[in-house]
DSSP file (Angstrom, degrees, kcal/mol; ACC not computed):
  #  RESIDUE AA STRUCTURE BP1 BP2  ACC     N-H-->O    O-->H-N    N-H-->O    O-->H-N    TCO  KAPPA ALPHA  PHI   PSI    X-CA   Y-CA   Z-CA
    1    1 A X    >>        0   0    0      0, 0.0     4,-1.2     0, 0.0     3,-0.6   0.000 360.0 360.0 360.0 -53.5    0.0    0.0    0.0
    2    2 A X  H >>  +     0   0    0      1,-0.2     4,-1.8     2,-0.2     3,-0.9   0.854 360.0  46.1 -29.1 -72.5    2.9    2.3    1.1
    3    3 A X  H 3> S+     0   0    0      1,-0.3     4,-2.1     2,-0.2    -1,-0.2   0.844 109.1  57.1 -72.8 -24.1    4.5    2.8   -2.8
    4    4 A X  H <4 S+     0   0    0     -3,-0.6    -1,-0.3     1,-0.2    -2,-0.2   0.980 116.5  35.3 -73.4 -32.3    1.0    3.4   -4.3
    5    5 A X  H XX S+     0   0    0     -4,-1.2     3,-2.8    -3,-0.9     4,-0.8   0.957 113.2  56.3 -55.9 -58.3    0.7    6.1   -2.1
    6    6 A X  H >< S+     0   0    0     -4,-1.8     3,-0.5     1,-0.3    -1,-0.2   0.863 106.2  53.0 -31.5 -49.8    4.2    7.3   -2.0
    7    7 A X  T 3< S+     0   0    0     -4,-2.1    -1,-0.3     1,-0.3    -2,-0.2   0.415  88.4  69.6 -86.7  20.0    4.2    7.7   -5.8
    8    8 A X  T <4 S+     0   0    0     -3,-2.8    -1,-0.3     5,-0.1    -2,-0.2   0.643 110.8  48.7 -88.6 -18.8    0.8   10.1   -6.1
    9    9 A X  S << S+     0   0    0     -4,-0.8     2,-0.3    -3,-0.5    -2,-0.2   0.171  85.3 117.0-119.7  15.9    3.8   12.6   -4.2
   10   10 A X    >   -     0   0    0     -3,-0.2     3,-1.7     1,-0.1     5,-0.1  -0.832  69.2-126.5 -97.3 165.1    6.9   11.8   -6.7
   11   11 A X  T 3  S+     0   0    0     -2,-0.3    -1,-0.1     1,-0.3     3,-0.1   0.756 105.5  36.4 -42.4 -54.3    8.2   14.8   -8.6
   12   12 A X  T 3  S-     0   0    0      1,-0.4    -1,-0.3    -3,-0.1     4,-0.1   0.020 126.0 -75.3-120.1  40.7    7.9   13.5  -11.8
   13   13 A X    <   -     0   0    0     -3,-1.7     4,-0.4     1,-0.1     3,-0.4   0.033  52.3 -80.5 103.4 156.2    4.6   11.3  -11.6
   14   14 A X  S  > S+     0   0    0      1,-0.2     4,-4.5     2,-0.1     3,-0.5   0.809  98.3 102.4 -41.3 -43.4    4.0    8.1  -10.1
   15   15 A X  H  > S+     0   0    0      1,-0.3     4,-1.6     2,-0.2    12,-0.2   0.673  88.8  29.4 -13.7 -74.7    5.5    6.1  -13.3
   16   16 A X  H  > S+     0   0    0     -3,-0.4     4,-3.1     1,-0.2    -1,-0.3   0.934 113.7  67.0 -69.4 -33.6    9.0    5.0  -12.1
   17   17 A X  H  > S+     0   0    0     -3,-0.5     4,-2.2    -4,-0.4     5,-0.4   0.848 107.9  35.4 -70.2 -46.5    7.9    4.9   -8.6
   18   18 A X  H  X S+     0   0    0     -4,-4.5     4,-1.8     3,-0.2    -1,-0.3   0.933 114.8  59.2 -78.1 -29.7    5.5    1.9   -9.1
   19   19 A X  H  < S+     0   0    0     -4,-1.6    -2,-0.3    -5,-0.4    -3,-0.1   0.989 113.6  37.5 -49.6 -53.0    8.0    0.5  -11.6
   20   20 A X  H  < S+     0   0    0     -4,-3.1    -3,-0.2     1,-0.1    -1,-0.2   0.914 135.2  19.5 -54.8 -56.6   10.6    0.4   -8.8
   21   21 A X  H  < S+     0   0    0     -4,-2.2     2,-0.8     1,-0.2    -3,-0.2   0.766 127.7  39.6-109.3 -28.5    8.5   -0.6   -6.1
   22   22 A X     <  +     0   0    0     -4,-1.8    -1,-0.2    -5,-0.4     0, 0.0  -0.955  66.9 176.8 -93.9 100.4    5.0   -2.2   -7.4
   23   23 A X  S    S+     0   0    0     -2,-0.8    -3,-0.1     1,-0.1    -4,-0.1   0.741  80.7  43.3 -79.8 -28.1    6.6   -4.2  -10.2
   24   24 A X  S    S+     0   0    0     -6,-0.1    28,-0.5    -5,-0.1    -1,-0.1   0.903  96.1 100.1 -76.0 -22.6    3.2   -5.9  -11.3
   25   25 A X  E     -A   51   0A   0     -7,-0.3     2,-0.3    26,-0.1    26,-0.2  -0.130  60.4-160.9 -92.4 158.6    1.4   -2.3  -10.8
   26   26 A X  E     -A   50   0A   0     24,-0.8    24,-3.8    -7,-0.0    -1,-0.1  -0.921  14.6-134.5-151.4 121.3    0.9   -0.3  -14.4
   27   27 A X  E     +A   49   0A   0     -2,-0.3    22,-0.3    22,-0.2     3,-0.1  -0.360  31.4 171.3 -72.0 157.0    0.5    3.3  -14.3
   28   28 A X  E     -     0   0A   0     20,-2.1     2,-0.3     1,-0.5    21,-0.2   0.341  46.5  -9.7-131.5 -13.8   -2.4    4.5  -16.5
   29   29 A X  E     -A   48   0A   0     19,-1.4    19,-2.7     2,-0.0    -1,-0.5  -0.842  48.0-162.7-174.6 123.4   -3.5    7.6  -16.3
   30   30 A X  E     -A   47   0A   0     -2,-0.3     2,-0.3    17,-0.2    17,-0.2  -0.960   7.6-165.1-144.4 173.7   -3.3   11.3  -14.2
   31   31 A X  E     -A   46   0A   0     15,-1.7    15,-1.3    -2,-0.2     2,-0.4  -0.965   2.2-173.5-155.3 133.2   -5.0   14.1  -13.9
   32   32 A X  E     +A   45   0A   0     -2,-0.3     2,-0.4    13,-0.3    13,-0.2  -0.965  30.0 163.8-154.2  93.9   -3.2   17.8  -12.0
   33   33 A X  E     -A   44   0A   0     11,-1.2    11,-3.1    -2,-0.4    -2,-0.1  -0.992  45.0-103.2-136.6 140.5   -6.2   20.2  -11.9
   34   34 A X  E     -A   43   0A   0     -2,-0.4     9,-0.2     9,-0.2     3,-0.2  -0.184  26.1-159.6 -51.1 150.2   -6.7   23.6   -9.8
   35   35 A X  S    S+     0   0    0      7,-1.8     2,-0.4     1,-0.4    -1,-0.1   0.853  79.5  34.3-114.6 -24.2   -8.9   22.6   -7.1
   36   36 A X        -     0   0    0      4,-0.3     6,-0.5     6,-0.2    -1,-0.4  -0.918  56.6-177.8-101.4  99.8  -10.2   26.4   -6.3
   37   37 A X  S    S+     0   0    0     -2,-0.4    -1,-0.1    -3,-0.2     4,-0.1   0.686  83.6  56.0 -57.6 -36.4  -10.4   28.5   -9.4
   38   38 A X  S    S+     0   0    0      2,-0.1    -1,-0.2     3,-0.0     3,-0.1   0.949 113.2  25.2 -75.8 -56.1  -11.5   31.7   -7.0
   39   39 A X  S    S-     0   0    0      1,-0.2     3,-0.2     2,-0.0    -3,-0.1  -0.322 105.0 -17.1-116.4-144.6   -8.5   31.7   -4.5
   40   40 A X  S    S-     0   0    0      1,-0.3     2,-4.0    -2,-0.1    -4,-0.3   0.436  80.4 -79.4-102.4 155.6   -4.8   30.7   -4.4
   41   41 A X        +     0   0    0     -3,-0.1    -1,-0.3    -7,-0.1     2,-0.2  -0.022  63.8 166.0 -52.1  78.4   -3.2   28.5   -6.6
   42   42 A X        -     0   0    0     -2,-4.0    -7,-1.8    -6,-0.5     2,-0.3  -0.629  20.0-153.1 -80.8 144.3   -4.3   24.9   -5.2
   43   43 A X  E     -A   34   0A   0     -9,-0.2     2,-0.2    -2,-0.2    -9,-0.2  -0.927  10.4-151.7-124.0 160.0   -3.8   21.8   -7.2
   44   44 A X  E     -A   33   0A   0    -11,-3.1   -11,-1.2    -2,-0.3     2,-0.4  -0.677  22.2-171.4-109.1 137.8   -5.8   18.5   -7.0
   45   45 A X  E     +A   32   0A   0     17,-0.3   -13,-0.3    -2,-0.2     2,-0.2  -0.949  16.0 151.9-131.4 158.4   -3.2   15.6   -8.1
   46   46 A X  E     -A   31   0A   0    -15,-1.3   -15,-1.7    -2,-0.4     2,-0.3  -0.606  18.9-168.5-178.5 138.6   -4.6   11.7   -8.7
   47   47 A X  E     -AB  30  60A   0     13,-1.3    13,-1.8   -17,-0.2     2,-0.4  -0.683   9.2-152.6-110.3 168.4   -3.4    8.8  -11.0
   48   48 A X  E     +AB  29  59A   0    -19,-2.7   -20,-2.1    -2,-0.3   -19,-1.4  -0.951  28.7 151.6-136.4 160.1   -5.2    5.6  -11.8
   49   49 A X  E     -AB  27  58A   0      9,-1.5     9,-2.5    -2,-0.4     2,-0.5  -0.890  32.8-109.8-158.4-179.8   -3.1    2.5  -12.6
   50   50 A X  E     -AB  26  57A   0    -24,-3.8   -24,-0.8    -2,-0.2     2,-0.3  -0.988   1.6-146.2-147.3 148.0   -3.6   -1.9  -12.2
   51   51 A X  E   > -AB  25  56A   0      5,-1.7     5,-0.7    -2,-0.5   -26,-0.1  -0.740  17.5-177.0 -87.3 130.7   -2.3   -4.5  -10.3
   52   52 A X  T   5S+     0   0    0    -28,-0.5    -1,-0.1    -2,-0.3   -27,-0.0   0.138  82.9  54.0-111.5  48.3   -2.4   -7.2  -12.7
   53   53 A X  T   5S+     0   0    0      3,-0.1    -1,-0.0     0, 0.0    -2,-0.0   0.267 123.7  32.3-150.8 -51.8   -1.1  -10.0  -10.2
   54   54 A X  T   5S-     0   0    0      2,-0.1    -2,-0.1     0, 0.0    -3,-0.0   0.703 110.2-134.1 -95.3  -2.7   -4.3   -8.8   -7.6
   55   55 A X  T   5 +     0   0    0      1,-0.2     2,-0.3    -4,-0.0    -3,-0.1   0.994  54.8 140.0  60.7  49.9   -6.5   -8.0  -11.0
   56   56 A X  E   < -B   51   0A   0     -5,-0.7    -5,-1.7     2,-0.0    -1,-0.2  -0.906  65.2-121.5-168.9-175.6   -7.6   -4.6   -9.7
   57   57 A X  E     -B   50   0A   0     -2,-0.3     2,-0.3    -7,-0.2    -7,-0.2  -0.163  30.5-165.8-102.7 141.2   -8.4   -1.0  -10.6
   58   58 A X  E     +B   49   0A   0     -9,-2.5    -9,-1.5     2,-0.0     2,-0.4  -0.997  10.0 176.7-143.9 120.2   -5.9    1.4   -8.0
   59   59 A X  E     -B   48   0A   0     -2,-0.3     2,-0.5   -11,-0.2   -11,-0.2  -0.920   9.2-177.7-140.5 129.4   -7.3    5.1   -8.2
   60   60 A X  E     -B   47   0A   0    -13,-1.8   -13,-1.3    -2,-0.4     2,-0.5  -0.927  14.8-156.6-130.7 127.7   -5.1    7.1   -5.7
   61   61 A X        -     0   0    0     -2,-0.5   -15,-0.2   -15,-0.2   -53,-0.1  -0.911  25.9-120.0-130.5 109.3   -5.6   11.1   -4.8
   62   62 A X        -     0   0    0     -2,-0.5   -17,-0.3   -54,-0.1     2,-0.1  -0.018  26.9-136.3 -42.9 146.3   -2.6   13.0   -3.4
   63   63 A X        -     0   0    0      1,-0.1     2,-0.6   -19,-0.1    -1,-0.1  -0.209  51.0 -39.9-115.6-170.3   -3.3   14.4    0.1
   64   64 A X        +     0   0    0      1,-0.1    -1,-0.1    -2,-0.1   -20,-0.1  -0.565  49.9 177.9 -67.5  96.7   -2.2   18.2    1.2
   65   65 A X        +     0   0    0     -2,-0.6     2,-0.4    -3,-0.0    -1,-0.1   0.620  57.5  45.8 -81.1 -33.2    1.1   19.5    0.1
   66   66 A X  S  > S-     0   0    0      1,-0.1     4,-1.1     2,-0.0     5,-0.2  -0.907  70.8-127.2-110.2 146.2    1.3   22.9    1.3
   67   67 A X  H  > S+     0   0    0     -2,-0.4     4,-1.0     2,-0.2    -1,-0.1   0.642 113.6  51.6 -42.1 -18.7    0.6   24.8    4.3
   68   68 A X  H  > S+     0   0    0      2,-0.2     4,-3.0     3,-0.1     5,-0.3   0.829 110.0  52.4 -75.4 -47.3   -1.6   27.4    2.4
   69   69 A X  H  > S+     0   0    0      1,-0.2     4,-3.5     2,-0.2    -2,-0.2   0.979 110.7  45.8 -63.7 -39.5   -3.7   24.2    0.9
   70   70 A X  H  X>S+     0   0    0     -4,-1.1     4,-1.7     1,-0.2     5,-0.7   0.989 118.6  45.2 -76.8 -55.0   -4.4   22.5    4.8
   71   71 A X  H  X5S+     0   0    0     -4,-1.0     4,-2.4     1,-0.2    -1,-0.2   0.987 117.7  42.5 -54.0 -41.5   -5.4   26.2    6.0
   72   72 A X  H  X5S+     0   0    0     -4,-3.0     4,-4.4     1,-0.2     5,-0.3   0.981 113.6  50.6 -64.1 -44.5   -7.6   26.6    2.8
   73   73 A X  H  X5S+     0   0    0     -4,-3.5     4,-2.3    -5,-0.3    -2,-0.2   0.946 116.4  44.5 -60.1 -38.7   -9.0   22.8    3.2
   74   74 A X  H  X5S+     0   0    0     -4,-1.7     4,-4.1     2,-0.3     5,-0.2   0.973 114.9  47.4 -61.4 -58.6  -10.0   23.8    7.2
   75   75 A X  H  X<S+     0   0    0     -4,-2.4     4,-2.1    -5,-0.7     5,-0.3   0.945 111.9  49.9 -42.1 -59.2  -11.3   27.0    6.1
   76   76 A X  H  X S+     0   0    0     -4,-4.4     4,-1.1     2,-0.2    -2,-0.3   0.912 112.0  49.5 -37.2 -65.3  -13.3   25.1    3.4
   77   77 A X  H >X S+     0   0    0     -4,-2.3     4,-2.5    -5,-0.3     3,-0.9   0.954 110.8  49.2 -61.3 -63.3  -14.6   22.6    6.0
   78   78 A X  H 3< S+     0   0    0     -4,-4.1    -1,-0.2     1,-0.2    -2,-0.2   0.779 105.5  50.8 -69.9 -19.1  -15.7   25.1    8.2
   79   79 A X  H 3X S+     0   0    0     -4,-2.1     4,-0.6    -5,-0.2    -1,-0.2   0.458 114.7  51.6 -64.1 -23.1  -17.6   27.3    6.0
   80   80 A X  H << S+     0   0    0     -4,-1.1     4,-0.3    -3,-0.9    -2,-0.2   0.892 110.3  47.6 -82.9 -48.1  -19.5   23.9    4.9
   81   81 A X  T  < S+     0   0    0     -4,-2.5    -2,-0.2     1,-0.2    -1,-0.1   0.213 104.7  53.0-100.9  33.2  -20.2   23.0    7.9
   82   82 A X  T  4 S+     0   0    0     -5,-0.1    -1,-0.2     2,-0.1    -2,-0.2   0.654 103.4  56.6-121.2 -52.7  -21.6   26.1    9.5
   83   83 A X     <        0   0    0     -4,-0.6    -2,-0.2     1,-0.3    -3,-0.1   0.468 360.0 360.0 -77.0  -2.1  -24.2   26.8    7.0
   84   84 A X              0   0    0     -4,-0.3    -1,-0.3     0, 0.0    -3,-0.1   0.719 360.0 360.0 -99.7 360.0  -25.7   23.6    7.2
């Protein structure tokens, strides 16, 4: 579990990172999209790849990189959950 995670956070994509550590794993696909268009430059990260040795579909979403994104996500959270 440890290298599919590991690799949503390497530099230059997941790719070698499952090669190296996941052999059986085969990256397929990622996606690096702003995640609030209104304030500061946040990014969203996620790859999909498959295990073909466990036969299934691995879709894995990079967690909070910056201190500005974890202040924004709290902020985000509380403003959600105060209006309801």
């Amino acid at each position: 579990m440890t290298p599919l995670i590991a690799a949503g956070y390497a530099p230059k994509g997941p790719q070698d990172c499952l090669k190296n550590q996941a052999a059986t794993v085969q990256f397929y696909k990622d996606a690096n999209v702003t995640c609030f268009p209104e304030g500061p430059e946040t990014t969203c990260y996620a790859y999909t790849a498959f295990d073909s040795s466990k036969k299934v579909i691995i879709l894995s979403f990079r967690g909070t990189t910056t201190l500005l994104q974890t202040i924004e996500e709290i902020e985000e959270y509380f403003k959600l959950t105060c209006i309801q």
